[in-house]
Each structure stands twice: as structure tokens, then as C-alpha cells.
C-alpha positions in Angstrom: 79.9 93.7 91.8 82.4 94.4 94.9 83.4 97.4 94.9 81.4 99.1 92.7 80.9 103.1 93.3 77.3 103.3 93.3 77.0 107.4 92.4 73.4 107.0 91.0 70.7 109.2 92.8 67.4 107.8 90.7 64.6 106.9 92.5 65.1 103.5 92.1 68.6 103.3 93.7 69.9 100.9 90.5 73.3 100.5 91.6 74.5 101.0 88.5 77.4 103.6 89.1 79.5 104.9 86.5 80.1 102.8 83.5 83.4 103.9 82.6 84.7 103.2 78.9 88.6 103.0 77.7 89.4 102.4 74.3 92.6 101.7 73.3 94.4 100.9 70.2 95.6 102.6 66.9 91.6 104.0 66.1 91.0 104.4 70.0 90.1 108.7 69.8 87.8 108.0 66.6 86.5 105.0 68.0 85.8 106.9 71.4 84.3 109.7 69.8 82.0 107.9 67.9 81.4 105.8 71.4 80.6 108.8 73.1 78.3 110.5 70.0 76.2 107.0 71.0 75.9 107.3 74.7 74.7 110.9 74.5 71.7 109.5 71.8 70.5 107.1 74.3 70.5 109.9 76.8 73.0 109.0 78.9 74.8 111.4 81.8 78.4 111.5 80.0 81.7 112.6 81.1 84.4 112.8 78.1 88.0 112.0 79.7 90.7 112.8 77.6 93.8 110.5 76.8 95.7 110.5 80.3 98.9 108.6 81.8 98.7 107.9 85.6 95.9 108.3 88.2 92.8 110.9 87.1 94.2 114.3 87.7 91.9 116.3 90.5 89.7 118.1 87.4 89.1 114.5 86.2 88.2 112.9 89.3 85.7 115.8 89.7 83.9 115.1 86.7 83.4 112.0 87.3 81.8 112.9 90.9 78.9 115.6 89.3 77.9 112.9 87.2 75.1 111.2 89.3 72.4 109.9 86.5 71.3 106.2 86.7 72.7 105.8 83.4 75.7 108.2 83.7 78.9 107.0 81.6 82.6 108.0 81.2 84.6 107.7 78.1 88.4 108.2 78.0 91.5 106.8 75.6 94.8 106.0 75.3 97.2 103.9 72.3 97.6 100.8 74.7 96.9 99.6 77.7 99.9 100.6 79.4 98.8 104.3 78.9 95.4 103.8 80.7 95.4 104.0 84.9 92.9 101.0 86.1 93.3 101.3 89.5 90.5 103.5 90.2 87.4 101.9 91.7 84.8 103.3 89.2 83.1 100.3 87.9 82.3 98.4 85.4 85.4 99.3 83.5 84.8 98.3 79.7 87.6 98.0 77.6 87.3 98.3 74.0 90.3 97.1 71.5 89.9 98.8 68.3 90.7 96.6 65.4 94.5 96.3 65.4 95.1 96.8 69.3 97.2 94.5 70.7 95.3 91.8 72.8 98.7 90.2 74.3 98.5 93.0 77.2 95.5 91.6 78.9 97.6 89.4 81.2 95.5 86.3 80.9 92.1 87.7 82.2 93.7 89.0 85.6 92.9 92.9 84.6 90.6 94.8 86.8 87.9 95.2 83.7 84.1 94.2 84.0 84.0 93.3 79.9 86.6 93.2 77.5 85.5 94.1 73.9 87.9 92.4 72.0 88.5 91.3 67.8 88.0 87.8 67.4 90.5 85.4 66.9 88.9 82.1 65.6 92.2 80.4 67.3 91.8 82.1 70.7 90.7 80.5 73.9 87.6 84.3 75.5 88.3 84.6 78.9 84.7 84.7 80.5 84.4 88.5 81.2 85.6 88.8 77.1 83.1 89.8 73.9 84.7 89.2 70.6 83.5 91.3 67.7 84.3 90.0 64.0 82.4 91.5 60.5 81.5 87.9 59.3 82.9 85.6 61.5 79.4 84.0 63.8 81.9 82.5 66.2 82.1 86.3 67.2 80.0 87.5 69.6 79.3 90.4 67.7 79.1 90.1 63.9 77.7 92.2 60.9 76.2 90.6 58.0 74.6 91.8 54.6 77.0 94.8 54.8 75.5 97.7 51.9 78.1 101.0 51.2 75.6 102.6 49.0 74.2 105.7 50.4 75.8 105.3 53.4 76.5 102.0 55.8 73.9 99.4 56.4 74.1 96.1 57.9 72.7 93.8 60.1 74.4 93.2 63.6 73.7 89.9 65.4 75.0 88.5 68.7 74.4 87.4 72.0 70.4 87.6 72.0 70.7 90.5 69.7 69.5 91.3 66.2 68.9 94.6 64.1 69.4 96.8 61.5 72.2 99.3 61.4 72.1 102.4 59.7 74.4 105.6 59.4 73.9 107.7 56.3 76.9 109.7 56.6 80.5 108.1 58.3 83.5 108.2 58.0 84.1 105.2 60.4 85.2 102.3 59.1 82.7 99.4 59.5 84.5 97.3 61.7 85.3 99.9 63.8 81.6 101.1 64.1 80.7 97.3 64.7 83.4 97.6 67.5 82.2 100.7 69.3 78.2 99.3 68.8 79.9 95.9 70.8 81.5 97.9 73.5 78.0 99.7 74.1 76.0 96.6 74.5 78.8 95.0 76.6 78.0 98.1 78.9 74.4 97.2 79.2 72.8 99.7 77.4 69.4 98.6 75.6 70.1 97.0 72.6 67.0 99.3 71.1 68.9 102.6 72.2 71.8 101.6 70.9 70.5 101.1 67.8 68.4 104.6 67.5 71.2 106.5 68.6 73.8 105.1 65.0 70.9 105.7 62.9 72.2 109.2 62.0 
């Protein structure tokens, strides 16, 4: 992708850069905490941003520089979009909207993200670079299905070439807000399989 920083030093040069996620919306700190609790269990490099307004302050643009691993991620969050700076060159941006964030903002796909992660709206036209999440809807991209409270959270997520079994024993995360964070991981690339070892707490 142009302009992409590439600051991985693995032997195999992957070009990856940073994969730098915002959350916004009216969940966006759980939602990012949980996002980041799941980057760390697939052993990802990770750099936790706090909520800012503006550019990245001087401390924040030197995290981001010590973190060189292929897989090395960011995660920072705001309320709404107008809170997060996106003019930084630090790509792929993913943008997560928690459940309840307004989608109106996103200026009819001309944002500088790499993937919007997005609740589905069965009357909505997805912009190409969007991923819809939904608990039951299938039009979504991501959905969850055969959802069990009992002992914990369980259900099955399925979506674009994806299928598996979800399990947290202990949460307080609402379930569409854990299906939302699981969406905006896999709409950064990470193996599906990781993903799915790292919610199984």
C-alpha cells in the first residue's frame, strides 16, 4: 500500500509496518482494551496509545518508533472520529465502530483508513475497504451464531472464509462488542487461528 511505514526488521522484510488500531464510539476504551488483551495473546509487539486529540504528541510518536516486530500493532481511542488525528502515515489504519458509534462521519469512504469495522446495516450500501459485523445477521461480514451465556460466553463466529468456536469463560464484555473487537482483529490480518486462542480465556 503507498505510503505504508514499513518499520519491521524480521528476516523476511514482510512489509507489514505498524498496524495501527482506533476505536471509536460510546464502548471504544473497553472495546480497545479488550482489542489489545488479544493482540498481546497472539504475540504481537504492541504499543497502547491513549485517547488523544491532535497529532501524536513526541512520547507517542516515540513509541510507535521502538516498536519494530513483524507483527508489531498500535491501539489507541477516542468517542468519535473527530477526536482521532488520521493524518499520520502509519498504516494500515483500522477503524473499529463499537456498537452505537455513529457511521455518518466516515465521509463516503474518502477517510485515510485501510479497513473499516463497522455494524451492519442491512439497508446500507459497504464501501469496499468496509467489514460489517452483526450477531445474527449473515449479510454481515462477521456474525455469531448459537450464542450460549452459561458458564461464560460461547458462540460460533463465521465470516469471510472464517469459522470457529468462541470461548471466554469469564467477561464482562458484552457479546456484540466482543464479536466487534474479534472483527477488527481479523480485518488487521491477524490469523484467524491466533485470534481465536488468544479470547479463549
Amino acid at each position: 500500500m503507498e505510503g505504508q511505514t514499513n518499520l519491521c526488521n524480521c528476516p523476511q522484510k514482510c512489509n507489514r509496518g505498524i498496524r495501527l488500531f482506533a476505536v471509536v464510539g460510546p464502548q471504544a476504551e473497553q472495546a480497545a482494551n479488550t482489542l489489545l488483551q488479544i493482540l498481546r495473546g497472539c504475540r504481537c509487539e504492541t504499543v497502547w496509545l491513549n485517547r488523544w486529540m491532535g497529532t501524536f504528541t513526541g512520547e507517542q510518536k516515540q513509541q510507535l518508533s521502538e516498536v519494530h516486530g513483524c507483527c508489531a500493532c498500535a491501539v489507541i481511542w477516542a468517542d468519535s472520529l473527530k477526536d482521532l488525528c488520521t493524518e499520520e502515515a502509519l498504516l494500515p489504519w483500522v477503524l473499529l465502530q463499537t456498537p452505537g458509534a455513529q457511521s455518518k462521519a466516515l465521509d463516503g469512504g474518502s477517510t485515510p483508513f485501510y479497513r473499516v469495522v463497522r455494524p451492519f446495516d442491512p439497508t446500507g450500501v459497504a464501501q469496499e475497504n468496509e467489514r460489517t459485523y452483526d450477531m445474527q445477521d449473515s449479510g454481515a461480514d462477521y456474525s455469531a451464531h448459537n450464542l450460549r451465556q452459561e458458564d461464560g460466553i460461547t458462540f460460533e463466529i463465521l465470516g469471510q472464509g472464517v469459522i470457529g468456536r468462541v470461548k471466554v469463560e469469564k467477561s464482562d464484555l458484552p457479546v456484540d462488542l466482543l464479536l466487534a473487537v474479534l472483527a477488527a482483529a481479523l480485518a488487521g490480518e491477524l490469523p484467524f487461528a491466533k485470534v481465536l486462542d488468544a479470547v479463549h480465556l
